[in-house]
N, C-alpha and C positions, 0 to 999 in steps of 0.2 A: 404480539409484537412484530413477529413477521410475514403477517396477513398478508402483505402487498406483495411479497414472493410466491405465498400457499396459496394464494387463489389460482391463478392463473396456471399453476404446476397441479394442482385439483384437477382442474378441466382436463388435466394432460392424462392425469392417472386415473379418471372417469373414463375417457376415450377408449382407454386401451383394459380397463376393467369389465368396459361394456363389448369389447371385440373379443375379448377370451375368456370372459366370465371366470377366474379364478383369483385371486385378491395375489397367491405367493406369487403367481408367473405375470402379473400384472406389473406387481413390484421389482420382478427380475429385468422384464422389457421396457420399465420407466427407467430404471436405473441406468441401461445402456442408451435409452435416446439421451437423456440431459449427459452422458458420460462424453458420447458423441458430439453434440452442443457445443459441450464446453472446450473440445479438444483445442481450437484455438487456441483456449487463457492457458492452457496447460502447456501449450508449444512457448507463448508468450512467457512462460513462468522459468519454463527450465532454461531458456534463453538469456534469463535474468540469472538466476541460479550461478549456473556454469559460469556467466561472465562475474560474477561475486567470487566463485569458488578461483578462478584467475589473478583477478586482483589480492585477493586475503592475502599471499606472502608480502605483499607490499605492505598492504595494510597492516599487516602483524611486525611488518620491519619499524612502522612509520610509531607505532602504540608503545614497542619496547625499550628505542630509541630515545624520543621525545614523554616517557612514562610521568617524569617529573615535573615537565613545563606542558600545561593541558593546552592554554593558547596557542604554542608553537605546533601542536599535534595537530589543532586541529587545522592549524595555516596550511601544512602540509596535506592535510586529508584535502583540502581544498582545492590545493594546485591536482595535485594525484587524478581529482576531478577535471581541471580544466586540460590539464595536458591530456589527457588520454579518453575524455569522454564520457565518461566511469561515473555510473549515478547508482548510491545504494538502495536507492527510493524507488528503483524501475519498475523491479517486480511485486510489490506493494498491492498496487490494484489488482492484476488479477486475483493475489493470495485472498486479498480482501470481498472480490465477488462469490468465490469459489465459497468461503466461510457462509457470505448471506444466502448464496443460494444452499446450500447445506444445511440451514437453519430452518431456512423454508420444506425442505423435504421432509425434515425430521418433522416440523408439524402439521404434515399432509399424513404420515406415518402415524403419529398420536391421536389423530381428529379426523379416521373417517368419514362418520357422520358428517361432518362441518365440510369436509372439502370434497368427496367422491358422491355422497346422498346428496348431500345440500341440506341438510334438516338444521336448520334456525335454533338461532341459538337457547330460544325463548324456549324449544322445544325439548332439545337437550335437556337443560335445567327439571322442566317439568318429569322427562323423567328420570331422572338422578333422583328427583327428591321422591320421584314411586317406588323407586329400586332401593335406598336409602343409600345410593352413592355420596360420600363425603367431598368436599369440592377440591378435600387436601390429595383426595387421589388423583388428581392431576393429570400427569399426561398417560394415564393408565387406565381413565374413568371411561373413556369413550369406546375401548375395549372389550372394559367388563361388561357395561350397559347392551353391548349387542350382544353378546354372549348368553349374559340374562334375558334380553331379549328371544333370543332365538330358545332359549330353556322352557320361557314361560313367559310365552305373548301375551295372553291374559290378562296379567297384571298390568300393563300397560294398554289395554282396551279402550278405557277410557281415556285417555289421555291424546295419543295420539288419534291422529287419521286412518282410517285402514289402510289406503294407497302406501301410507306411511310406513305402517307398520310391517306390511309386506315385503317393500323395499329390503328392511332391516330384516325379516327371517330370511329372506334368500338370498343376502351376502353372504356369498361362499367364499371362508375363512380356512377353508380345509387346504393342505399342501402335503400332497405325499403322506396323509395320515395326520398330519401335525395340524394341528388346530392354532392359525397364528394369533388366536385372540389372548391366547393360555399366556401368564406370566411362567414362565420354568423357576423348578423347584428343585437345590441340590440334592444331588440322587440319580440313579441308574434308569432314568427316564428317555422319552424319543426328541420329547423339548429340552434338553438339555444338549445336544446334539448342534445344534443350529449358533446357542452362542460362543460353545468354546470353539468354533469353528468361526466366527467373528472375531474371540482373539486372535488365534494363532493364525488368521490372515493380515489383520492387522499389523503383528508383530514383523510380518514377513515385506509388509508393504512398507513399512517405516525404515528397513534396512537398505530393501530394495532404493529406495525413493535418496535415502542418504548419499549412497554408493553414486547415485544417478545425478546427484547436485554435486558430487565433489568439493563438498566442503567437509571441514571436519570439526565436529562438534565441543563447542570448550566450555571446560566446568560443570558446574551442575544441567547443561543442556545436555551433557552427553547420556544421563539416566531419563529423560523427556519420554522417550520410548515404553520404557516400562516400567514408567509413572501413568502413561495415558495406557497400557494393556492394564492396569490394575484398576483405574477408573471403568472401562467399559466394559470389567468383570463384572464391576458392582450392578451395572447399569442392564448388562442381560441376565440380572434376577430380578430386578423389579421392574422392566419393562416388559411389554407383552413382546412375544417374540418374535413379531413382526417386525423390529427394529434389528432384531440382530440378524433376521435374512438380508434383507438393504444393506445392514452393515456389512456384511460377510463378500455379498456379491458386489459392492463400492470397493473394495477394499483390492478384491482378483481384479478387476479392471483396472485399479489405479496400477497396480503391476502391473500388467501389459502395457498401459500408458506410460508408466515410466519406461519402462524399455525400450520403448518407440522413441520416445524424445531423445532419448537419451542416445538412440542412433545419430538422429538428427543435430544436437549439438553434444556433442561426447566433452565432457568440462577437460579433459585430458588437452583436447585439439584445440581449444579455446583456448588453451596457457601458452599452446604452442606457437598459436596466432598471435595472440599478446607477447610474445619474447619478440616473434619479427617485427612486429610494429616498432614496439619500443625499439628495436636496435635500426627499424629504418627511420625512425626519429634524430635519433641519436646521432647517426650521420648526416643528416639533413642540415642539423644544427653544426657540423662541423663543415659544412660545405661554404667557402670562400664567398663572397657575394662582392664585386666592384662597387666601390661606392665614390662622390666627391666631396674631398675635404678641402678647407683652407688651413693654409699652414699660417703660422703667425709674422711670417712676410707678409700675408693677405694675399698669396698665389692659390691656386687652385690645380688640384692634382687630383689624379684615380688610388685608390684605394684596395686591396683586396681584405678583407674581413670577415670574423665568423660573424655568428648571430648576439654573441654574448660580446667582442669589441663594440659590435652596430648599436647594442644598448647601451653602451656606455658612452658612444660616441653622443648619441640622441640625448641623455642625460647630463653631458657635459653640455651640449647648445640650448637646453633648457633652463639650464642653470645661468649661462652667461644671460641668457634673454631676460630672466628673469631679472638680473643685474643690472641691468642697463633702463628694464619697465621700472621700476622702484628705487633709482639712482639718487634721486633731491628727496626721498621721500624719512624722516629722522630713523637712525641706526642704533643710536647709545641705547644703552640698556634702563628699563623700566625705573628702578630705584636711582637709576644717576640722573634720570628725567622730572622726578615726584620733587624733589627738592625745590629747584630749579620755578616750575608750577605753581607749586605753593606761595613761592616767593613775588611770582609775578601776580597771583591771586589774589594777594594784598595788598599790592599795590592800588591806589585812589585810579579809577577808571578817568580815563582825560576826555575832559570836554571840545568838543570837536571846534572849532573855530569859523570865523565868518565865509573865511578860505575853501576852508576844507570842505564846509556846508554847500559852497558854490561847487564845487569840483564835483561832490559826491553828485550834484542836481546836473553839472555840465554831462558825465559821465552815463548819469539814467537819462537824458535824453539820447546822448548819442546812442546809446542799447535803442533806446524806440524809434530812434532813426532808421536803425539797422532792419530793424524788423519789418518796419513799414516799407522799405526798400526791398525787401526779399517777399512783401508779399504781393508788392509791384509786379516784382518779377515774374513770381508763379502765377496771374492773371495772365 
């Protein structure tokens, strides 16, 4: 599904598989280029964040206030936006890239073969079904199979290519002893070691990362944290544990990164900025502005006015214009008119007379008169 991210991040984790021949410190110095990459979307993110985390008392003013009348809240959410610039939608994309490329790593992580060897997919298959791999082993099959591979090439002789073959016995899967191909099994083990160490970074980078948006979490978001440590408990015992060193060292960088951003906009200094605005808004709109009215002598005189008389000034002479456009045009009310209509409705339509027959014929000539005169003109 997200092929079109894992290809081109393959070639990246090939590059640098093929400079230090070891798959753990491969996956440690992938992790810091796309960390690096991405730092941009993450400067973009917390920039969004902090100005979120700014605005929320308002927004929490605007939810509590208007709780009962949903339309009027959300008029309000709307000005909220136009007056101050304030879009909830900002930080959206980057969140949104950061997830697909995240998608994409995790299945460069699951699918060696496929994205670091390049071995086709046709190939794979064929030996799954020599290894008696299940296709329900999923994102764990391409793991085992080089595992099994490198156990007992053999079996696989026929099958593949030798070039092939070879490839797959001398991926070196070894880090510090730890064989990342291994699913960890609970218990006093060295692979065990690598994903509670994926938790408890994780746990530490979700607090970290909170603290660093300045916002605060309501309702059931506030357990999110350690609903998703208990998910990716489950998830470094049935994956190989290749995922949970990625995960582990993703997790130490996103702390440094948040702590860097978070120099850069502190959500703190952002409210602080947001109060001055607003209050030099706020005077702005109280500043006198001269303007020229007429008075109902029809003289003409200077004015001093805020912004809120100026509007009312402007929609008082919209109103009159509007009075005087629509003057002849009928005023009485809808049912005082229906009667009236109906009445005239039944009335025997009048046949025009000999008179009137001329006048209507005097009258469309003069129109063609007119016309032919004006296109005189314009020749």
């Amino acid at each position: 599904m997200f092929s079109f991210i894992a290809i081109p991040l393959g070639y990246v984790m090939e590059f640098i598989y093929n400079f230090c021949q070891n798959y753990g410190l491969a996956l440690i110095l992938f992790t810091i280029v796309l960390k690096v990459a991405m730092f941009p979307l993450a400067v973009k993110q917390q920039k969004s964040m902090a100005k979120m985390s700014a605005y929320q008392p308002m927004m929490q003013e605007i939810q509590k206030k208007y709780a009962k009348d949903k339309m009027k809240q959300q008029e309000e959410m709307m000005r909220l936006q136009q007056d101050y610039g304030f879009s909830p939608t900002a930080g959206c994309l980057p969140m949104a890239l950061n997830f697909l490329i995240m998608f994409g790593i995790i299945d460069v992580v699951y699918k060696p073969l496929t994205y670091i060897l390049h071995v086709s997919d046709q190939v794979v298959n064929a030996m799954m079904q020599a290894a008696n791999i299940a296709a329900s082993e999923g994102f764990r099959a391409q793991s085992l199979l080089i595992s099994m591979v490198q156990e007992n090439p053999g079996t696989f002789a026929n099958v593949v290519s030798p070039d092939v073959l070879e490839g797959i016995q001398n991926f070196n899967f070894m880090f510090f002893g730890i064989d990342l191909s291994k699913i960890p099994t609970v218990g006093f083990n060295m692979l065990v070691i690598i994903p509670v160490l994926s938790v408890a970074t994780m746990i530490l980078s979700q607090i970290i990362m909170t603290k660093a948006s300045g916002q605060e979490m309501q309702g059931s978001m506030k357990y999110m944290p350690w609903l998703m440590s208990l998910m990716f408990v489950y998830f470094g015992f049935t994956v190989p544990v290749a995922f949970s060193l990625y995960y582990t060292v993703s997790n130490v960088l996103m702390i440094v990164q948040s702590l860097i951003t978070k120099k850069m906009y502190d959500p703190q200094k952002m409210k602080e900025q947001l109060k001055q605005e607003i209050e030099a808004k706020r005077a702005e709109k109280k500043v006198k502005k001269t303007v020229t009215v007429k008075t109902e002598e029809g003289k003409e005189e200077k004015k001093q006015v805020s912004d809120a008389q100026l509007a009312s000034i402007r929609l008082q002479l919209a109103r009159e214009q509007d009075a005087l456009r629509y003057a002849d045009e009928r005023t009485e009310r809808l049912e005082n008119a229906q009667p009236a209509a109906e009445e005239k409705a039944a009335e025997p339509a009048p046949v025009n007379t000999e008179a009137e027959i001329a006048d209507e014929t005097s009258f469309a000539d003069q129109e063609m008169a007119k016309e032919a005169e004006q296109v005189e003109k314009e020749q």
